[in-house]
N, C-alpha and C positions, 0 to 999 in steps of 0.2 A: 715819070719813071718808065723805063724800056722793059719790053717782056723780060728780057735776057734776067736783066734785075731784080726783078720782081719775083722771077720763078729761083734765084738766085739764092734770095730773100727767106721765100718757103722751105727751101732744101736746110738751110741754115737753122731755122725758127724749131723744125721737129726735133731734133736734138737737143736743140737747148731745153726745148719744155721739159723733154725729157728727162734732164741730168737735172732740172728745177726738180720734178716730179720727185727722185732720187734723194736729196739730202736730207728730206725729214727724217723720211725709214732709214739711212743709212745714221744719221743724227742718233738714233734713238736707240738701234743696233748697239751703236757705238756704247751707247748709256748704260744699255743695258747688261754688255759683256763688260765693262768696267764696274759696275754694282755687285756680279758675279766673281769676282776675284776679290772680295771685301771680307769674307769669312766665310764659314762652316753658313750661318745662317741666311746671309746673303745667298751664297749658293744654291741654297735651300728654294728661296724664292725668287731669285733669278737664276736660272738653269742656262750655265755656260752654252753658249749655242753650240758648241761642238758636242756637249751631250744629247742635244735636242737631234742634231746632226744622225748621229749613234743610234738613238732611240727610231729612228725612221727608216733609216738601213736595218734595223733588227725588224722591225714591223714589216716591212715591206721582204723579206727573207720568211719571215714566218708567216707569211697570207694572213695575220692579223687587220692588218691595215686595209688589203682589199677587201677582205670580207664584211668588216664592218663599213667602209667606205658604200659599197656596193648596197647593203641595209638601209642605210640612210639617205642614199640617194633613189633605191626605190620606194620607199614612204614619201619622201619629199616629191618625187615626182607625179607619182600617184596624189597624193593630197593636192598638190599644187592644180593638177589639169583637174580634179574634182571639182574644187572648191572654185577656181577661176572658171569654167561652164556653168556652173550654177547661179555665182556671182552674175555673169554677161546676161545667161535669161532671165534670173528677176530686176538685175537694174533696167533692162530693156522693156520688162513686164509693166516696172514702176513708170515708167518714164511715159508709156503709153496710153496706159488706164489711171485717170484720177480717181476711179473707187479705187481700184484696189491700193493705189499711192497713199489714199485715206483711211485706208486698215491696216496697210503693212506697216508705213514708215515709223508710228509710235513704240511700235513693239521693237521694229529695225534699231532703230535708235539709242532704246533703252537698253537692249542686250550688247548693244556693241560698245558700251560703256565700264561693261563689266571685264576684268581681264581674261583672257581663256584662261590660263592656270590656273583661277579661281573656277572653273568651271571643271576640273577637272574630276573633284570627288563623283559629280554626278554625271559625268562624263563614262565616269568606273563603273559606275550601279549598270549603266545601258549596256555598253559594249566590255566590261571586263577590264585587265590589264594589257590583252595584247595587241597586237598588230592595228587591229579596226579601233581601238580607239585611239594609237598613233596618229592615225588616217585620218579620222574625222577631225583631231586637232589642226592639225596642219591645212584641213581643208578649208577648216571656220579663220583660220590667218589668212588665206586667200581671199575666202568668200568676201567678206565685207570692203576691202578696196576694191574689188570688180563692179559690187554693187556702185559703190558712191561715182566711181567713176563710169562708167555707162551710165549710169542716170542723168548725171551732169554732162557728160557728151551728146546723149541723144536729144533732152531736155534744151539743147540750145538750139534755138530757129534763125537762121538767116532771114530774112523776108524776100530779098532777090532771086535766092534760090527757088524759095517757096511759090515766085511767084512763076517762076518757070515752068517749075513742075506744073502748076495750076494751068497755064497756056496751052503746056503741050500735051497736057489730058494723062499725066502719068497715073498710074495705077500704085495702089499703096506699097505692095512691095519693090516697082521700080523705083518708087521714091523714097522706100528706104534703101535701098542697093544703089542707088547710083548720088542719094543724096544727102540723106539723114546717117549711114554708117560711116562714109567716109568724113564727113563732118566730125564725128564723135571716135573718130577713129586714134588719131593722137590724145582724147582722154582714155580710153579703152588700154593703149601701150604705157600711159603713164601709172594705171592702175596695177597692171603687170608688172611694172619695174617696181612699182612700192609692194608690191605682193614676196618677191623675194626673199628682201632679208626677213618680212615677216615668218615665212614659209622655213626659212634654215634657223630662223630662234626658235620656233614649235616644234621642230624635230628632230633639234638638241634635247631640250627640253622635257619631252615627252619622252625619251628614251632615258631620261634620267631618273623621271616619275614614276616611269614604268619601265623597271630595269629586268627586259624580259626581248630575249631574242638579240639577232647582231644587229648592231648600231654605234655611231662614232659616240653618242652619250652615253652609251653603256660601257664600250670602252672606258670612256675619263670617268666612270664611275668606281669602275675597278682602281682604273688608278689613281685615282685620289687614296681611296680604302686604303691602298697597298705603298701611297705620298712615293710615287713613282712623277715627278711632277716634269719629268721629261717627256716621255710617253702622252700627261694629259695635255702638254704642250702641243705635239705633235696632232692631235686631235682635233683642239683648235686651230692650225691653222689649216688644217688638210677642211674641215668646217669651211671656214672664210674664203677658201682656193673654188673650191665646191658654190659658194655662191656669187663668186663673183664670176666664174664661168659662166653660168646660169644666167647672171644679168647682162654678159658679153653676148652670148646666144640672141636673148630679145632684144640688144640694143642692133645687133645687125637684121634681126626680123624688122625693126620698127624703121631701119633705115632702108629697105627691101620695099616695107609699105606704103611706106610715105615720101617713097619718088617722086611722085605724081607733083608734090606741095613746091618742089625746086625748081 
């Protein structure tokens, strides 16, 4: 096959994934504005998208939208870079000391089993209903994928590498900087990527729990109350838009970082 063709080939191929991409959501669109013209009850629970449309232009006219968007996305950020730096130093803590891997991992373990929302009442007693225990929720949905994944990235040894290092007399921190991070460096980003959606279900969530201050949960809390169910539509998907930006952002950090592997 001739460049010409080949690059021919590519120019063609991106569009088409793309309109592939396209038919489910447009599939389903479709389902869904035809379920919405079915009756009074139908309507009800499928909200004619041109309402959902309405309700977004009124939100976005009345700084509703921003304000609680802008809520949500600083707890979610906040929690997120909390809980992922704390996750990276103890997975790395684990990863390095087998005493302390032999105290923490049991208790590690056993709490990460339990769901946060069940964690929440005593979540209430420490920090209250407001802000800081938003924060801390959203932190503990990060923490625990940073931990397992740095552990498991730093915890894996090459032996060639190792024996390099060994040869040329590295010192422990260049041999984690030049050899054990980068190593565990594509788990480290995969931890980040599954941190996400955990990090935008916690801080729905929590604003729902704790219906106190501006947040996209506290919104669709009012409107469910008030079965404004245009509105709590509009919610969720400005939610969804919200995290998928989020994981667009680290999917180009990870392709930034890991030049190097190409």
């Amino acid at each position: 096959m001739s460049q010409r063709s080949f690059t021919l080939k590519q120019t063609w191929q991106r569009p088409i994934i793309l309109i592939q991409g396209l038919v489910l959501p447009l599939l389903l669109l479709g389902l869904w504005q035809y379920n919405s013209s079915l009756g009074a009850s139908h309507a009800y629970a499928f909200v004619p998208l041109q309402n959902i449309y309405f309700a977004f232009i009124k939100l976005l006219e009345t700084g509703e939208l921003w304000l609680n968007t802008w809520g949500s996305l600083k707890k979610a950020g906040i929690g997120f870079i909390l809980g992922s730096m704390s996750g990276l130093i103890l997975g790395t803590l684990l990863a390095y000391s087998k005493v302390l891997n032999a105290l923490v991992s049991p208790l590690f373990n056993s709490i990460r089993q339990v769901p946060l929302l069940g964690l929440t009442p005593l979540i209430a007693l420490w920090f209250g209903n407001g802000e800081e225990a938003k924060i801390f929720i959203i932190a503990l949905a990060s923490f625990f994928p940073l931990v397992i994944n740095t552990f498991q990235g730093l915890s894996h040894n090459d032996a060639k590498y190792d024996e390099i290092a060994r040869i040329y007399q590295f010192s422990f921190w260049r041999k984690f900087k030049k050899i054990r991070l980068p190593q565990a460096l594509p788990h480290i980003l995969t931890g980040l990527n599954l941190a996400v959606p955990f990090t935008w279900i916690t801080t729905t969530a929590s604003e729902l729990l704790f219906n106190a201050g501006a947040g996209l949960g506290n919104l669709m809390m009012k409107a469910e109350i008030n079965a404004e169910m245009d509105i709590l539509l509009v919610c969720a998907i400005t939610v969804t838009l919200c995290g998928a930006f989020m994981t667009a952002g680290i999917h180009l950090i990870s392709k930034r970082l890991l030049q190097w592997r190409t």
